[in-house]
C-alpha positions in Angstrom: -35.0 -39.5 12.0 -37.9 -36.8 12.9 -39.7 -37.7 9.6 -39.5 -41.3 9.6 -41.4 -40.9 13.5 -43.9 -38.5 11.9 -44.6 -41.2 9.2 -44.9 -44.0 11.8 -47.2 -42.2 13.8 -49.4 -41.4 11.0 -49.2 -45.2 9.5 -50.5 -45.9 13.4 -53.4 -43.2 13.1 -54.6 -44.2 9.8 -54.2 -48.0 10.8 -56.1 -47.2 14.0 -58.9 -44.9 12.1 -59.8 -47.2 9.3 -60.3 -50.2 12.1 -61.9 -47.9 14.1 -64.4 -47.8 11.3 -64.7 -51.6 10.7 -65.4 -51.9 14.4 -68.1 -49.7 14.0 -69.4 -50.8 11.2 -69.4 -54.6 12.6 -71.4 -54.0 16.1 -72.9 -50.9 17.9 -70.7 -49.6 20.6 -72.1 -47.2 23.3 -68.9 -46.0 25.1 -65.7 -44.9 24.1 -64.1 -47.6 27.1 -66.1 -50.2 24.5 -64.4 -48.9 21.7 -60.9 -48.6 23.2 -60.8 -52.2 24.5 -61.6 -53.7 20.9 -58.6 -51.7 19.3 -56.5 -53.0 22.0 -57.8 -56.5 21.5 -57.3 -56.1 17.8 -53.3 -55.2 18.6 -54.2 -51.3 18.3 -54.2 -49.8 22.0 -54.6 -46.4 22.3 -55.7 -43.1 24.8 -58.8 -42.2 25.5 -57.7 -38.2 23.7 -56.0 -40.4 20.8 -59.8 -42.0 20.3 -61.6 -38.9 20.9 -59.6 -37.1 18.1 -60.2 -40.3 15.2 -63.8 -40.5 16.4 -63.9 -36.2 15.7 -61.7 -36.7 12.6 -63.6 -39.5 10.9 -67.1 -38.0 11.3 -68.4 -40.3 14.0 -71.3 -39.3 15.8 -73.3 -41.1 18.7 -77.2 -41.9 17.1 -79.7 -43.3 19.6 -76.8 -44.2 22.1 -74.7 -45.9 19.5 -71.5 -44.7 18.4 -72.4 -44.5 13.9 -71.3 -43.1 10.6 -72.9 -40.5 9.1 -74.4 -41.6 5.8 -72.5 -41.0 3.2 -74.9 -38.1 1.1 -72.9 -35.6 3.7 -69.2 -34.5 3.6 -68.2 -38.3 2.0 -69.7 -37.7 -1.1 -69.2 -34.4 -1.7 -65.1 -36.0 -1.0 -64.0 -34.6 2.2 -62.9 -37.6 4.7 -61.5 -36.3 7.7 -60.0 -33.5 9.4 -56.7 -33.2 11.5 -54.6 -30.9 12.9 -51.1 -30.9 12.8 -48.9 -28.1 14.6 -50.3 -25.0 15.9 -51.7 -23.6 12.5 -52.6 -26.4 10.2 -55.5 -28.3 9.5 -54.6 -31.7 7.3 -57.8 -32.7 5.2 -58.2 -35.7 3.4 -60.5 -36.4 0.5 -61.2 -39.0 -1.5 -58.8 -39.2 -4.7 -58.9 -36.2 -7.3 -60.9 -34.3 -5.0 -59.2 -32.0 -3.2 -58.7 -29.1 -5.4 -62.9 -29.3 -5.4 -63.5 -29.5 -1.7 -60.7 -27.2 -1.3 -62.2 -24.4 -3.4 -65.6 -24.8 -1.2 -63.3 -24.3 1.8 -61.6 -21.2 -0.3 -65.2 -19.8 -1.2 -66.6 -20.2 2.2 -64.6 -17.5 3.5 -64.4 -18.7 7.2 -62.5 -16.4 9.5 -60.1 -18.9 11.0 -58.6 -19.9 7.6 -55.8 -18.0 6.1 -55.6 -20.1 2.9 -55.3 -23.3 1.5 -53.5 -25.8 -0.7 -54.2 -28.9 -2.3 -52.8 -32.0 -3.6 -54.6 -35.5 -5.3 -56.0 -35.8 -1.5 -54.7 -33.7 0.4 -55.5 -29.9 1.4 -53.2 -28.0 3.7 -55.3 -25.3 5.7 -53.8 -22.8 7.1 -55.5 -20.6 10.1 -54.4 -17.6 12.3 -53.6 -19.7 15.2 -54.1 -22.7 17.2 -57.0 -21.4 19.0 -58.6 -21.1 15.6 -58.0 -25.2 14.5 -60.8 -27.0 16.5 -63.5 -23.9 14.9 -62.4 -24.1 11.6 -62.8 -28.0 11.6 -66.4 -27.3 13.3 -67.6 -25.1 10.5 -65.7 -27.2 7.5 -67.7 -30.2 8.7 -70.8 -28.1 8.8 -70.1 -26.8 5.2 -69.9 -30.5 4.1 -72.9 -31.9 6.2 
């Protein structure tokens, strides 16, 4: 029962995320309360944490007072697509099909502190760090390594 909850929930996050992204790609949004009250009209409400974390995970940065997606010559086309965490010491990456071994050797070679090790799928990596303290830096750097 547990895992069919945990697959719902991430069904609902993905769902949320790649609207998230049509919304933003539609119409400039300066506010996350903007933002919020368009997934809620499209049948997608959500918290304001819940929003914050897609917007961090998907790459989404504010440009000249607009919420925008970076251009793609960053992490996208080198294949890394977002960044989650998931328990206390596990970051979930996602990367466009095939590519997670590669992005997941950068990550290996990079040799951050925080990260303990990793493991990939098609596109998927599973990174491991010391703690939970240790999640949000990790995701900083990786997104630095890839921008």
């Amino acid at each position: 029962m547990q895992i069919v909850c945990i697959e719902i929930k991430v069904m609902q996050r993905d769902l949320r995320q790649r609207k998230l992204l049509s919304l933003i790609k539609a119409k400039p949004f300066a506010t996350q309360a903007q933002l919020r009250e368009s997934l809620e009209r499209a049948g997608l409400p959500t918290t304001q944490s819940s929003l914050s974390r897609d917007l961090e995970a998907l790459g989404v940065v504010k440009h000249h007072g607009h919420y925008a997606i970076p251009k793609v010559n960053g992490a996208a086309a080198r294949g890394l697509l977002s960044l989650d965490v998931s328990g206390d010491n596990l970051v979930v990456a996602r990367t466009e099909p095939g590519l997670a071994s590669a992005v997941a050797v950068e990550i290996d070679d990079a040799n951050l502190a925080e990260i303990v090790g990793t493991l990939a799928g098609e596109n998927t990596i599973f990174i491991a760090v010391r703690n939970q303290k240790d999640q949000r830096p990790a995701m900083k750097k990786i997104w630095q390594l890839f921008g």
